[in-house]
C-alpha positions in Angstrom: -0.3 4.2 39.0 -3.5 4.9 37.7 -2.4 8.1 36.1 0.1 6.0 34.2 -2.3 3.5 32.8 -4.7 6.4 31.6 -1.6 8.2 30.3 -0.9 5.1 28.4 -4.3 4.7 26.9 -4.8 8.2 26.1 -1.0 8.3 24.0 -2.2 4.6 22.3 -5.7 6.2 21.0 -4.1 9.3 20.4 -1.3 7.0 17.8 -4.5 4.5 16.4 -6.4 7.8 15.5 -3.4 9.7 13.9 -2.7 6.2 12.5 -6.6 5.9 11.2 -5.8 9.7 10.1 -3.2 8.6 7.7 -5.0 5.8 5.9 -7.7 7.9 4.6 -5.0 10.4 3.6 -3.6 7.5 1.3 -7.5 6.5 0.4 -8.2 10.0 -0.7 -5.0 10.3 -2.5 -5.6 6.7 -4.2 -8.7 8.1 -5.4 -7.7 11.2 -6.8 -5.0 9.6 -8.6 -7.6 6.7 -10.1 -9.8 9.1 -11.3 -6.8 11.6 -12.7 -3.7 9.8 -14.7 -1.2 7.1 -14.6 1.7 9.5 -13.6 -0.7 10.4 -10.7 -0.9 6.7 -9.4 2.9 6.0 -10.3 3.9 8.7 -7.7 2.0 6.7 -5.2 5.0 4.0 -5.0 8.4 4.0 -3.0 9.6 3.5 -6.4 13.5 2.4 -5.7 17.0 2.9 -8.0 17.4 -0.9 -7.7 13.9 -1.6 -9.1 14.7 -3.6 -12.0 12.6 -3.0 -15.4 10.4 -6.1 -15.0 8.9 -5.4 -11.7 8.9 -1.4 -12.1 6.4 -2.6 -15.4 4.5 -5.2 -13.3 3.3 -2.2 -10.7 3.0 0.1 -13.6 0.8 -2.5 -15.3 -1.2 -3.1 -12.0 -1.7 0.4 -11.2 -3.2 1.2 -14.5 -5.6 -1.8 -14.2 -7.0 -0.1 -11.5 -7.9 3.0 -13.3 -9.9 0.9 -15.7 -12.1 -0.8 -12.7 -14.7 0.8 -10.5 -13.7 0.2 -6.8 -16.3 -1.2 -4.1 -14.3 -0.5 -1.1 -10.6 0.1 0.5 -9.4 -1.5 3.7 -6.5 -1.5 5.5 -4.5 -3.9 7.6 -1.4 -5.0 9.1 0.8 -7.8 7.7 0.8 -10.7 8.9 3.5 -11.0 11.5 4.9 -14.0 9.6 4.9 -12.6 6.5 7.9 -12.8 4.3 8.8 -9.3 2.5 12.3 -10.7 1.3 12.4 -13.4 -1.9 15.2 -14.4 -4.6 14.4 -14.3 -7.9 17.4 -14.4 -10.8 19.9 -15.5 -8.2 19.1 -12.1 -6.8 17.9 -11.8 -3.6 14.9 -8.8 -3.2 13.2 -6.5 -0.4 10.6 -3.8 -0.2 11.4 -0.5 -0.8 10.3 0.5 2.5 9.8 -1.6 5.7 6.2 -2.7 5.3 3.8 -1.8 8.1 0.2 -1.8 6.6 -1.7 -3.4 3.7 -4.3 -2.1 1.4 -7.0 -4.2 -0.1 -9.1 -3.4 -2.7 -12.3 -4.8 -3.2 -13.9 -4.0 -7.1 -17.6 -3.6 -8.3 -17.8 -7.2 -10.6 -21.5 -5.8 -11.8 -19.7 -4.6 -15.0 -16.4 -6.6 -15.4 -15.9 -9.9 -16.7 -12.2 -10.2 -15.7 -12.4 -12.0 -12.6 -10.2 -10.2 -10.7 -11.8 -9.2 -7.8 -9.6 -7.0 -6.0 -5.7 -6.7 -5.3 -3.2 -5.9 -2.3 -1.1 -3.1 -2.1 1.5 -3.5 0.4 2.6 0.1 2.3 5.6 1.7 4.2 6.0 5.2 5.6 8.3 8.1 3.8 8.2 11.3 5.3 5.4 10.0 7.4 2.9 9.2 4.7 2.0 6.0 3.3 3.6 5.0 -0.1 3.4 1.5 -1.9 6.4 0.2 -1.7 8.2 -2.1 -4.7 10.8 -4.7 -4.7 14.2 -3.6 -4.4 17.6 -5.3 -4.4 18.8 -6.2 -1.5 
């Protein structure tokens, strides 16, 4: 029995460190892409063939902003449990891209920016293993 419970805690650290592994993956390649172009951010996102134009733009749009800003810090957590990925808009109802399992927040530097916005959410789902933002979708 106690082989079992240490075999369990060894396979659970093992998955939070590969876990941990993949989020500064996605950090690293966030930064590379802020600090390189817009089409290196844009291939960041689950971007879906469903998207329509006005949320495709609305990521774009957002994605760009955060090329303009200097970023304090990244952090990343897991939903909520009861949060809602699925909403109708148009008479259309929408989902993500990709089932969301983490979140990405990031913080900005204010010293320099008058905008206000502090920081923004990025929520994330697995393709191939690695983390991509995912968009709305039609369901």
């Amino acid at each position: 029995m106690k082989s079992i419970v240490t075999s369990f805690f060894l396979a659970l650290l093992a998955t939070s460190c590969l876990a941990g592994e993949k989020e500064k993956a996605f950090e690293e390649s966030f930064r590379s892409a802020v600090s390189m172009n817009d089409q290196a951010m844009f291939e960041l996102v689950q971007f879906a063939n469903n998207t329509p134009k006005l949320f495709r733009d609305m990521i774009m749009e957002s994605l760009r902003e955060d090329r303009k800003k200097t970023i304090k810090a990244i952090s990343f957590s897991d939903p909520a449990k009861d949060a809602v990925f699925e909403f109708e808009y148009g008479g259309t109802t929408y989902t993500t891209s990709l089932p969301v399992v983490k979140e990405m927040k990031i913080k900005y530097d204010m010293t320099k920016d008058a905008s206000g916005v502090e920081g923004t959410t990025y929520r994330l789902g697995l393709h191939d293993g690695v983390y991509k933002i995912v968009v709305p979708q039609a369901k």
